[in-house]
C-alpha positions as CSV (number, residue, x, y, z in Angstrom):
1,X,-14.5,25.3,10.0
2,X,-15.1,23.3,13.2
3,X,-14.3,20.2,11.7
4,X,-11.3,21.3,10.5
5,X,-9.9,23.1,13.5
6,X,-10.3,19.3,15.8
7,X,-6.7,18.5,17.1
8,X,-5.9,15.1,14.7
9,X,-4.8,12.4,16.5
10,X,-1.3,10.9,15.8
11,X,-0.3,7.4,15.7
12,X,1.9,8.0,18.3
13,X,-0.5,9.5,20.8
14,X,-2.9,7.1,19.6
15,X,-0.2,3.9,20.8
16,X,0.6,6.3,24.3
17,X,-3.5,6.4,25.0
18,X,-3.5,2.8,24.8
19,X,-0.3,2.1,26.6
20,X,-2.0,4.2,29.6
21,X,-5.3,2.2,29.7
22,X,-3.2,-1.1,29.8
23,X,-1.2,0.3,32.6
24,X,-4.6,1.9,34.5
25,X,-5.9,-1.5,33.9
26,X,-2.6,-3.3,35.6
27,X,-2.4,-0.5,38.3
28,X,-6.3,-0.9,39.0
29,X,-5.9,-4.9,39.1
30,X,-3.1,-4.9,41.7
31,X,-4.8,-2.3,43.9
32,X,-8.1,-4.8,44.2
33,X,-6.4,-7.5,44.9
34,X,-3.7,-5.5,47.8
35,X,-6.8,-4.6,49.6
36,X,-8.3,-7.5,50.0
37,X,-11.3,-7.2,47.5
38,X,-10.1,-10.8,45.9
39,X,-8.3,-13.5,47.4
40,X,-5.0,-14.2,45.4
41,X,-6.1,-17.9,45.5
42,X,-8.7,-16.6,43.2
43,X,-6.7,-14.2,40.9
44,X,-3.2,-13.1,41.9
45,X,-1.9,-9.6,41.9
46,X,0.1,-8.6,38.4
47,X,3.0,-8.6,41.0
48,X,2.9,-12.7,41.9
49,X,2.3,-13.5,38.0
50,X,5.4,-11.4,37.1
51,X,7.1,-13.2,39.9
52,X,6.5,-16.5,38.7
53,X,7.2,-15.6,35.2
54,X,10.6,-14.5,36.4
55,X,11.3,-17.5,38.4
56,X,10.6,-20.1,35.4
57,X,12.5,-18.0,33.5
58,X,15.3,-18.5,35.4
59,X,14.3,-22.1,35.9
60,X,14.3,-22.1,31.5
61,X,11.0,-23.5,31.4
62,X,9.0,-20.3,30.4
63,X,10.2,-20.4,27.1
64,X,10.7,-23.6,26.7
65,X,6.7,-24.0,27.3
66,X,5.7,-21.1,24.6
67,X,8.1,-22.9,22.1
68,X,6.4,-26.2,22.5
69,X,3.3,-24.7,22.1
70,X,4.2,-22.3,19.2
71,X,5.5,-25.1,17.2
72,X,2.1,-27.4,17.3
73,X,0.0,-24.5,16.5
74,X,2.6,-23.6,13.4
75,X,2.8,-26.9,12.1
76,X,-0.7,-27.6,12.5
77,X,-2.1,-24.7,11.1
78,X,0.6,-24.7,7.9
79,X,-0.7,-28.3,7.7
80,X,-4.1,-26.7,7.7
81,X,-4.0,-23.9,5.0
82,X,-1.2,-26.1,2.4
83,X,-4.8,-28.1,2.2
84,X,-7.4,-25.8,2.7
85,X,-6.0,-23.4,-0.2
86,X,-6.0,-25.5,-3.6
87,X,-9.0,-27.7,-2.4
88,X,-10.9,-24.8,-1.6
89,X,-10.1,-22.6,-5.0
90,X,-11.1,-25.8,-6.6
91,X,-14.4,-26.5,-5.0
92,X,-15.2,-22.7,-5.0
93,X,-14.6,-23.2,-8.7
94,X,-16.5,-26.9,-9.5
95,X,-20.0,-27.0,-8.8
96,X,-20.0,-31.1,-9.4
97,X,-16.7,-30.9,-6.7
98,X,-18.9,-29.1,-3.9
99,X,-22.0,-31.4,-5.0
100,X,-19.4,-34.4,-3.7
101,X,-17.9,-32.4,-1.1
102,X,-20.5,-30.4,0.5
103,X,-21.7,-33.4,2.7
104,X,-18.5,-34.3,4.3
105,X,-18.0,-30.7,4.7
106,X,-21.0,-30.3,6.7
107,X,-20.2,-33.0,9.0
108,X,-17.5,-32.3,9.6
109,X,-18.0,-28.3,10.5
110,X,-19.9,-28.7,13.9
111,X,-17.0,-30.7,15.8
112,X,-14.9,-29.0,17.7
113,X,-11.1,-29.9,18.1
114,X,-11.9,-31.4,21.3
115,X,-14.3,-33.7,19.8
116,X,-10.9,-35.3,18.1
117,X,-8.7,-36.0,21.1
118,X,-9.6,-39.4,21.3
119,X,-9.4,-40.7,18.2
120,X,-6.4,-38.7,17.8
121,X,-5.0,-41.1,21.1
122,X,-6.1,-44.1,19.7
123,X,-4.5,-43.3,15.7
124,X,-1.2,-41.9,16.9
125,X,-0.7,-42.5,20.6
126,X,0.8,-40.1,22.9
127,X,3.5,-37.8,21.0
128,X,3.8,-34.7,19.0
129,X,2.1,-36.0,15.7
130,X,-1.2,-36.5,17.6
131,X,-1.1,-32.5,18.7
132,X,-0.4,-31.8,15.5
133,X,-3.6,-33.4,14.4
134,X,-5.6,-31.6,16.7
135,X,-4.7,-28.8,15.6
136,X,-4.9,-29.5,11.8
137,X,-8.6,-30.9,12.4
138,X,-10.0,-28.1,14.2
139,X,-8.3,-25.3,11.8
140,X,-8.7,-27.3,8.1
141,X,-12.6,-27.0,7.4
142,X,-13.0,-23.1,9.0
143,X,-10.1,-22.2,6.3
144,X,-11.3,-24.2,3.8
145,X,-14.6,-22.5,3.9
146,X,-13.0,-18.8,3.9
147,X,-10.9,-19.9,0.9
148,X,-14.2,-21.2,-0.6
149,X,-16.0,-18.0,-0.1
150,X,-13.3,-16.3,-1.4
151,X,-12.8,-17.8,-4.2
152,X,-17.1,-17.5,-4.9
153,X,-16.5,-13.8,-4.9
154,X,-14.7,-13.4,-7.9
155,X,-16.4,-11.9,-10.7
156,X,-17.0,-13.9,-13.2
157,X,-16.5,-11.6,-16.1
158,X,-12.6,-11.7,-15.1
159,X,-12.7,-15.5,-15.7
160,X,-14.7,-15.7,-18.7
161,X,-12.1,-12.9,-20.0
162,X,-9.3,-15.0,-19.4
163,X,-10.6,-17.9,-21.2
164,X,-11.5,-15.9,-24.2
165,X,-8.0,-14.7,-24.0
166,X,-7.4,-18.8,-24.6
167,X,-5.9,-19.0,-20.5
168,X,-6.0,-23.3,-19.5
169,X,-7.3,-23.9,-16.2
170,X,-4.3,-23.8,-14.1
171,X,-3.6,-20.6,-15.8
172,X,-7.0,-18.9,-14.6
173,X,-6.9,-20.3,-11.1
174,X,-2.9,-18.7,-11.0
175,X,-3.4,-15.4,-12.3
176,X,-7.1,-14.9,-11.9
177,X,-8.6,-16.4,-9.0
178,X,-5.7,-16.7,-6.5
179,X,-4.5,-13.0,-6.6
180,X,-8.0,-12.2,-6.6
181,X,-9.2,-13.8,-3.5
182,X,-5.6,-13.6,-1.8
183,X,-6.5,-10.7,0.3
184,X,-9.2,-12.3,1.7
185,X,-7.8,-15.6,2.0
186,X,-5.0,-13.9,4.2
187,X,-7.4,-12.0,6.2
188,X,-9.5,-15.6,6.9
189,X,-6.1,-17.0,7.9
190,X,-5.6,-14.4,10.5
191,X,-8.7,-15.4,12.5
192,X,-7.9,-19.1,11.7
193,X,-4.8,-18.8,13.5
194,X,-6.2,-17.6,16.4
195,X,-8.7,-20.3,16.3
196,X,-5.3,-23.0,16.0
197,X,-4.5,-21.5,19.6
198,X,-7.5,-22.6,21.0
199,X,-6.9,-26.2,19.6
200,X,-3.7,-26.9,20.7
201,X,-4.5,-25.9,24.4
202,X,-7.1,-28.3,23.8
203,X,-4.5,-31.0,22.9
204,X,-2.1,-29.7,25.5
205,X,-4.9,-30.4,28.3
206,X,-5.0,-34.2,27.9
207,X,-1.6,-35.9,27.8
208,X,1.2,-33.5,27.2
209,X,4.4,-32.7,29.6
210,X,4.9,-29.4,28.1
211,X,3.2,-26.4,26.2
212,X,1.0,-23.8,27.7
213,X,-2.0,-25.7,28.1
214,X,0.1,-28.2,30.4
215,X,1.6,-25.4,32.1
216,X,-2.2,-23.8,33.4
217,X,-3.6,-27.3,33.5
218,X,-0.6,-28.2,35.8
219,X,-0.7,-24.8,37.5
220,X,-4.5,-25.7,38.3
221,X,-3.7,-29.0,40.2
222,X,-1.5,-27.5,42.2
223,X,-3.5,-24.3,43.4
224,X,-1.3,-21.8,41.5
225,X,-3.4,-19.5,40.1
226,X,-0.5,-17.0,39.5
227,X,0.6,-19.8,36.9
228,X,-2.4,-20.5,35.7
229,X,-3.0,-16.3,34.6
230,X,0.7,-16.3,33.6
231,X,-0.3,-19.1,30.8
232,X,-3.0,-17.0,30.0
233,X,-1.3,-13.7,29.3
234,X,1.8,-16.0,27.0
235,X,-1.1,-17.3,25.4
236,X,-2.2,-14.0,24.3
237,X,1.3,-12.4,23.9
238,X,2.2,-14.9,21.4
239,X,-0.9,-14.9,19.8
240,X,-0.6,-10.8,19.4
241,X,3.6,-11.4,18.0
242,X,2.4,-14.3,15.3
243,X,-0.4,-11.5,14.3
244,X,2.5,-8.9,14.1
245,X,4.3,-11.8,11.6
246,X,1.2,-12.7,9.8
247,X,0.9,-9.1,8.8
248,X,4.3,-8.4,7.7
249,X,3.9,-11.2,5.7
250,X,0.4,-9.6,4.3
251,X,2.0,-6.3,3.5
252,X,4.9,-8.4,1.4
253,X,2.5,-10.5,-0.4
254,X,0.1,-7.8,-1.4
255,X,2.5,-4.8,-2.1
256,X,1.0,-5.0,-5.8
257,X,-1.9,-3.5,-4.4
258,X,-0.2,0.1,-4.1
């Protein structure tokens, strides 16, 4: 009876609880740095960032920035998963393919995308193709290895079935193990495109004249903090509305789960 007579919490009062922390946490941020607790040098009040945000708006450069960068990580990271997917159903599937594979694999897996930056320099020079590359290196062998642990989890009894049924083996890895391990593959491709953020504001740091990582490395040299946090929060923000895409796109592609 207790349990049952607990208020339940609505999605709606659930999204107004959280919209009141974020603005406590704004309000609470501000009032620090008004009194004098932290210099603005150090971190700027929410007010400065929004000020600056609204003066490169009007200068066109705030978008302009988030494009730039939004584009490397998209290109990148489809770059990244169009691999990743059919080489990692057929290693999960091939035990002689991960015997030949599993070396390179593990070499490769310990270097982060910084690690790439100047090879990348010295293969492609200074342009958009050599971001892209930074980006595709430091997202292919994480997704590769979700796809290949995906694909591992499949039961086995739902292949052997097929192939009783007389299914080739383009036919099982179609309509067995790719609908099968999709969910996960999706949900591993979430977290990987969080990870391609982090690599192209590697790639932006060093030799780039646009993008978010230019903008808080540029916003550094010149002692403005408040552009260096405004970076920060686009950073996140875009992050948070390509999440809000990927998912729409989750719901689409696994509505046969209903």
């Amino acid at each position: 009876m207790a349990e049952a007579s607990k208020p339940r919490r609505t999605p709606a009062s659930l999204a107004w609880l959280s919209v009141l922390s974020l603005l406590s946490f704004l309000l609470g941020w501000e009032l620090v740095c008004r009194a004098g607790v932290v210099d603005p040098i150090f971190l700027p009040p929410p007010s400065q960032v929004l000020a600056r945000a609204s003066n490169m708006w009007g200068q066109g450069t705030l978008v302009w920035h988030v494009l730039a960068s939004t584009r490397r990580v998209m290109v990148g990271f489809l770059a990244a998963v169009a691999v990743a997917i059919p080489l990692g159903i057929w290693l999960g599937t091939s035990r002689i393919a991960r015997a030949i594979f599993d070396p390179v694999i593990s070499f490769l897996r310990p270097l982060p995308s910084m690690s790439w930056i100047p090879l990348s320099l010295l293969w492609f020079g200074i342009n958009e193709t050599q971001k892209y590359s930074i980006v595709f290196m430091g997202s292919f062998v994480p997704a590769l290895l979700y796809v290949m642990e995906a694909t591992r989890s499949i039961d086995p009894l739902l292949i052997r079935a097929a192939r009783n049924l007389g299914a080739q083996r383009w036919q099982v890895m179609r309509e067995v193990l790719l609908p099968g391990c999709l969910p996960q593959i999706i949900s591993g491709m979430k977290i990987i495109l969080g990870l391609s953020w982090t690599c192209v504001i590697s790639a932006e740091l060093v030799a780039a004249k646009e993008g978010l990582g230019f903008m808080i490395m540029n916003g550094k040299e010149f002692f403005q903090t408040d552009t260096v946090v405004l970076g920060m929060v686009l950073i996140s923000f875009t992050v948070l509305a390509t999440d809000l895409l990927v998912r729409a796109l989750e719901r689409w592609l696994l509505d046969w789960q209903k």
